[in-house]
N, C-alpha and C positions, 0 to 999 in steps of 0.2 A: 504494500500500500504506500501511497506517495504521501511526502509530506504535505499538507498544507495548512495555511494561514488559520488561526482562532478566528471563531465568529465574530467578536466582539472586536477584530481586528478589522475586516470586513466589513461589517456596517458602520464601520466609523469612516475607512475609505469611500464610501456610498456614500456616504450623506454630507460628506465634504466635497464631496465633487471629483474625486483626480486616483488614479493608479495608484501610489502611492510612490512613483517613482520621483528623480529631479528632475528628467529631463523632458518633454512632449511623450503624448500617451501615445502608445503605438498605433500603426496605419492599422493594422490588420485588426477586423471586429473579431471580438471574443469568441471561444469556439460557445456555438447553445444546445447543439445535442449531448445526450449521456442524462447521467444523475443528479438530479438535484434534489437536498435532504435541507428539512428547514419547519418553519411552522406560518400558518395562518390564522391570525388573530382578529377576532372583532371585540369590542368590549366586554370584557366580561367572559371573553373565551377564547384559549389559546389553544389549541390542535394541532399537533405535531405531524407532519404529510411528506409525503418526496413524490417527487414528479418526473417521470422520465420522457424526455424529450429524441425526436426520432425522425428519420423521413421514410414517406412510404409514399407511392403513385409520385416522387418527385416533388412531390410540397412535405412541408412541417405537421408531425403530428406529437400527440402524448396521450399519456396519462395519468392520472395520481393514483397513491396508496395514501389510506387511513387507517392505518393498524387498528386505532383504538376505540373504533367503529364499526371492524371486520371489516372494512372494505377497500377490496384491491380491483387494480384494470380499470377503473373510471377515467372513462374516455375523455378525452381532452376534445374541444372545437374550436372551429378558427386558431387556430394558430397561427401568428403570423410573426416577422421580424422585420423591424426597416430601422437597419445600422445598431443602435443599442438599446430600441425602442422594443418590446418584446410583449406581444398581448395571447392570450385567449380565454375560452369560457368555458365553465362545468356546469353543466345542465344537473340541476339537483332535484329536480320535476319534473314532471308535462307543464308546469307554467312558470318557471322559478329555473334562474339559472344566475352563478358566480361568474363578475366578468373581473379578470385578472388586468392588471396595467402597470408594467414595471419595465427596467433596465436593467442591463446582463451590463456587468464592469468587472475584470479577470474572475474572481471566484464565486462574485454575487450576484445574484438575481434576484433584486428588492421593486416593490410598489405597494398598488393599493385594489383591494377587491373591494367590487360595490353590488350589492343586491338589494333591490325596492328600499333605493333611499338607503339604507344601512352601509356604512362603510369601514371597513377595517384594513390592513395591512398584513401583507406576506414578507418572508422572509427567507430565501434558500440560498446554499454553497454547496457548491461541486463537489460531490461525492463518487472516492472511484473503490465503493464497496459495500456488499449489501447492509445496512442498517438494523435490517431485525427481517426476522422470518417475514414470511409473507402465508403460509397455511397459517387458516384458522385453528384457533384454541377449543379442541374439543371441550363441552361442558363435564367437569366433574365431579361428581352429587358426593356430598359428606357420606363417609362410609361407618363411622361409627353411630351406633344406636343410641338413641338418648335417653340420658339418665333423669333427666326431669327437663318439665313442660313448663309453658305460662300458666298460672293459675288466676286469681285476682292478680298477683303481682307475680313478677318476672325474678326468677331466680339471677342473681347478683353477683357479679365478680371483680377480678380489678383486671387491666388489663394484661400486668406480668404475668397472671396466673393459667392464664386465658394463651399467652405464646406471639401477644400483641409489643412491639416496639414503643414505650411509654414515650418516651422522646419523638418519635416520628406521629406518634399518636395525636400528639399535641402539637404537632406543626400540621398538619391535616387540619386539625380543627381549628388554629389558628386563621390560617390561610384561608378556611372557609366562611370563618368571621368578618374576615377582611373583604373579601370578594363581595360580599351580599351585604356591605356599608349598612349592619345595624338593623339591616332588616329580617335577618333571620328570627325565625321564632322558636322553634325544636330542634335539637339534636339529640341521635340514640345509634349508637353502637354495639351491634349485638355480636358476638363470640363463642361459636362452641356452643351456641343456644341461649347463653347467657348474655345479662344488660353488664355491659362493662362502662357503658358511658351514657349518661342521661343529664342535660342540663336545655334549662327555657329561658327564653328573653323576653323583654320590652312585656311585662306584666303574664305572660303564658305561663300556664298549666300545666302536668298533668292532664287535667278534666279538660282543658279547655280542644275545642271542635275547629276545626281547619278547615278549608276550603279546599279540598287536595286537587280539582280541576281536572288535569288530563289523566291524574291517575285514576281518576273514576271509569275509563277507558279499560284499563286490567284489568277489573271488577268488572265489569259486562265481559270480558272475554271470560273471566271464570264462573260465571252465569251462565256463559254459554255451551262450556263442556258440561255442566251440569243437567243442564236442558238436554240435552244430547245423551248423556248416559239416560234420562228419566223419560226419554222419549217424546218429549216436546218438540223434538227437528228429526227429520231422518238420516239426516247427514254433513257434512258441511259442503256437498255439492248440490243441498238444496237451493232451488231458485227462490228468489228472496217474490214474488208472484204468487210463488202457492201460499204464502203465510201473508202477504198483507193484500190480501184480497182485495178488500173495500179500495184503498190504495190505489191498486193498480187499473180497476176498472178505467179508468180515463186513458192510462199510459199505452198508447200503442208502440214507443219505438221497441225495435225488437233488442236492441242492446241493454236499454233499460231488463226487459223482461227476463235478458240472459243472466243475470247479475244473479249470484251465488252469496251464503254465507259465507264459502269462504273469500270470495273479494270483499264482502265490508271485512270480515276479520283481519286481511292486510292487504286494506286500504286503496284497493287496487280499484276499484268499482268502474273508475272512468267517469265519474260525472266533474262537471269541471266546478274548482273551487279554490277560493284565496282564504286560508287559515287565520282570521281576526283581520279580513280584508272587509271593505263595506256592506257587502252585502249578509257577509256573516251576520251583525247586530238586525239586519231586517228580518234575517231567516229568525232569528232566536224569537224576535217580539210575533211572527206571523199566528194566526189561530191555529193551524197544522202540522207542526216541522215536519211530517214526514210526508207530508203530501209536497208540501213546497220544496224540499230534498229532491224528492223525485221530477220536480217541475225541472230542474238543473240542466242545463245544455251534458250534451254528451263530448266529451273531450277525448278519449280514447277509447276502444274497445276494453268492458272489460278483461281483467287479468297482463293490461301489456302495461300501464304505468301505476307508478306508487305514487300519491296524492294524499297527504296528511288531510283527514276533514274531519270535523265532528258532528258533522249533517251524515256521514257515515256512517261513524259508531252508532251514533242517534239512531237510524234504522233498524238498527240489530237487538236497540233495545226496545225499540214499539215492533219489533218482530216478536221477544221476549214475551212482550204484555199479552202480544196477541196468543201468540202459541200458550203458555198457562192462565192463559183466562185471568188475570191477577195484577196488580201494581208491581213493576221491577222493583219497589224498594220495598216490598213485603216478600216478593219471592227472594229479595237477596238478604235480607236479615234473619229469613228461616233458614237458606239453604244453606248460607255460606258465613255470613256472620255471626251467627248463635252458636253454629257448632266450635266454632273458636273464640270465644267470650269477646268480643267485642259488638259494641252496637253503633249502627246509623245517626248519627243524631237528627240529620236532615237533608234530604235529599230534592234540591226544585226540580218542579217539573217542565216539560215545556206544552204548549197547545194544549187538548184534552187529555190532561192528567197520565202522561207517560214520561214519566222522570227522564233530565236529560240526558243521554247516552254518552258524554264525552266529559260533562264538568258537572261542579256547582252538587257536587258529594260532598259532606263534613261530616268528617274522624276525627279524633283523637290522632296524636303521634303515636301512641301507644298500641291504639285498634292496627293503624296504618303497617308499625310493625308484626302486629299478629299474622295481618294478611302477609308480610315477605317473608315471614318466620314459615307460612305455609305453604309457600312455592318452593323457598327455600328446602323441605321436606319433600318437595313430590307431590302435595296436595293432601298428606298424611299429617293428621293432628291426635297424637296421642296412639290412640288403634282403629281413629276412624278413617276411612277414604274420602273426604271431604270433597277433592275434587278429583278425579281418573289422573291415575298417575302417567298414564299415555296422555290425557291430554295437556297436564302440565309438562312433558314432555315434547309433547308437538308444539306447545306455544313459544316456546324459548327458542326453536328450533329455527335459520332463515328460512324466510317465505319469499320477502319480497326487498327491494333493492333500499329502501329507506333516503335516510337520510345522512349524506356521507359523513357530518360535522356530528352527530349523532349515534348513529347507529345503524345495522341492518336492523328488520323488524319482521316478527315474528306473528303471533295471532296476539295484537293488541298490547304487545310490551316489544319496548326497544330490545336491541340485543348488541353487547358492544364486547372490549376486550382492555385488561386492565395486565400491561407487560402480556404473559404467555400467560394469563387465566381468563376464560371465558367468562364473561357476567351477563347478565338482562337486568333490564329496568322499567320500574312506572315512573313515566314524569308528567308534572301538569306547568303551566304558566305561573310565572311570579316567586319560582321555587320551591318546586313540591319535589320529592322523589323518594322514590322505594326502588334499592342499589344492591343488586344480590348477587353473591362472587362465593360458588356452590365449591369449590375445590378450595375453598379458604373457611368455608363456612360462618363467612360473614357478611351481616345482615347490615345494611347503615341507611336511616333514615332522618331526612330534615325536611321541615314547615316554613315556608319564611313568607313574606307580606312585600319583596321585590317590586316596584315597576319599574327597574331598570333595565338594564340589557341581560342583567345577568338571570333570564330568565331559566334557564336551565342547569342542572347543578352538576351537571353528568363529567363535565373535564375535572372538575377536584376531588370526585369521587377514584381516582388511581390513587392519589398519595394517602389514602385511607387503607387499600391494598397493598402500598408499599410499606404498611405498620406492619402488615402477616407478612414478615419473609421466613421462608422455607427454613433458615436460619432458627430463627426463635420457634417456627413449628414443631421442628424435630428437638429443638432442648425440650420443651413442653413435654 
């Protein structure tokens, strides 16, 4: 491996303007194909990526890797170079795409990515050697059996005991303080099954109920292998037609009618839609969401693109109501939140009284951990089968192409990778998540009250994982 320059070296040469040499910068433009290893930042999140840059058909192409996202080969477009001028775009949707804009100077290739309004900075240097695997990190379920459960309270430990890095533990949680400026509200790390870390902010509880948002999303996907073992769906290649009958009466397009459970499960459906873009708040306030859901232009066939929406999930869950004759937040406090001592405290509904499918759930931090403490498990709580251990299984498992900055995505939970261990995740808006890392056997959960950038908590959720090193596991 060849020597080269510190970053820190690098971008100080960039942003000064000049080679760093005495005399005129060389005639010859910098070489742009090969490796480039580096990160991509917008407020509030830093993502670490390399991009390999190429010619094919005689023009410039690429693509990026996101390790801690699982996702590799994401194609590069437009690619183009004129002198040290260097642009292209990563398409992260069917409607949503990163456009890159920087200069190549000897080792650096520095600018700035802008997506709807939002702007951040990239950051890469010439890399002439792979950086980290590129296979994904198979998931791996805690193998030993548990010697005690949650009860009303949560068996307790400290972290040494547990095979957790005290000092890294607290720079994790530092850093996560810092990130979310005061607005966090919950923090809980869980261990071996055990609470090793529990502290609240800005007057929070305990008792006190949260707004968990998108992770209300999980929760309907675990309602929905339920429904499924109890025979409320036939399958998840049922047509979402035969269960919202009433619904569909009006819908003649045949793409509409093709649409399966398992396209709302990941997100694939094809109707077109902008995630807390304007039409969003129209659809929320209308008298029907899922009639007006289904009113939605067609954007791609179903199952060819991934499209975060919660006019999606939102169908799956007046699919829910319909199929058990029943309110989703009574079938989900019997079927799923009773058997593991937590409860709902409130759940809005949207239109006629079907709770909404994607947000606007409030838990406790404590309940929020029960639920990751039970996926974490397989869908096993105690000696019950709470939820089919196949389909907690299936859901963690890629489906569908996500979201690079993110994660791959599964049925209704992200799926990402933290170093070489696989994890999934619930996340909602303003900083909600439930962070489960099955071959570490730890669970970590935070509440915050965010409207900043930092609306997702999923990049600081690694240095939580870098408290479990393999190291301190095997002393344990």
């Amino acid at each position: 491996m060849t020597a080269r320059a510190p970053l820190s070296t690098v971008l100080a040469l960039v942003l000064a303007g000049t080679d760093g040499s005495a005399g005129p910068a060389p005639a010859a433009a910098p070489e742009l194909k090969g490796v480039w290893n580096g990160v991509v930042r917008f407020p509030g999140l830093e993502v670490p990526a390399r991009i390999r840059l190429f010619e094919a058909d005689g023009a410039l192409a690429g693509a990026m890797d996101v390790p801690s996202s699982r996702s590799f080969d994401l194609p590069l477009e437009s690619v183009s170079r004129d002198g040290a001028q260097v642009r292209f775009e990563l398409p992260v949707s069917a409607s949503r795409r990163l456009r890159f804009d920087g200069k190549v100077r000897d080792l650096a290739l520095a600018g700035t990515v802008r997506s709807r309004g939002a702007e951040g900075e990239f950051t890469f240097t010439r890399f002439d050697g792979p950086p980290y695997a590129t296979a994904e990190a198979s998931m791996e379920w805690p193998a030993r059996p548990r010697d005690a459960w949650p009860a009303r309270d949560w068996p307790t430990s400290t972290p040494d005991a547990e095979g957790l890095d005290a000092g890294r533990l607290a720079a994790a949680i530092g850093r996560l303080e810092t990130a979310t400026g005061g607005a966090l509200r919950a923090l809980l790390v869980v261990k071996n099954g055990r609470l090793v870390f529990e502290r609240y902010y800005a007057e929070a509880r305990a008792d006190t109920p949260f707004n968990v948002k998108s992770v209300g999303k999980s929760v309907v996907s675990a309602l929905t292998g339920i429904a499924l073992e109890r025979g409320l769906f036939r399958g998840t290649d049922q047509r979402l037609e035969e269960i919202l009958k009433e619904q569909f009466r009006s819908i003649d397009d045949a793409r509409k009618r093709a649409m399966t459970l398992e396209h709302l499960l990941t997100m694939t459906a094809g109707l077109e839609w902008l995630e807390n873009g304007p039409f969003m708040f129209d659809w929320v306030r209308s008298a029907d969401a899922a009639q007006t859901a289904l009113s939605l232009e067609m954007a791609a066939e179903p199952g060819r693109e991934f499209e975060y929406s919660s006019a999606v999930s939102h169908l799956l869950a007046a699919g829910l109501a319909t199929a058990g004759r029943t309110r989703v937040r009574d079938f989900a406090q019997e079927a799923l939140f009773t058997p593991i001592g937590a409860r709902i405290h409130r759940w809005d509904s949207l239109g006629p009284g079907i709770e909404f499918g994607g947000s606007e759930l409030f838990l406790t931090a404590r309940d929020l951990a029960r639920f990751g403490f039970l996926y974490l498990n397989r869908g096993l709580w105690e000696e019950r089968q709470v939820v089919p251990r196949a389909w907690v299984e299936e859901s963690v498992r890629v489906h569908a192409r996500g979201d690079p900055f993110l994660g791959r995505y599964g049925y209704l939970w992200w799926l990402g990778q933290d170093g070489s261990r696989a994890s999934f995740f619930a996340s909602g808006a303003h900083g909600q998540i439930v962070h489960v890392v099955p071959s570490a056997d730890l669970l970590v959960v935070a509440c915050s009250s965010t409207r900043s950038a930092v609306h997702h908590l999923r990049p600081f959720m690694s240095a939580f994982v870098e408290a479990a090193s393999p190291a301190r596991e095997e002393a344990r």
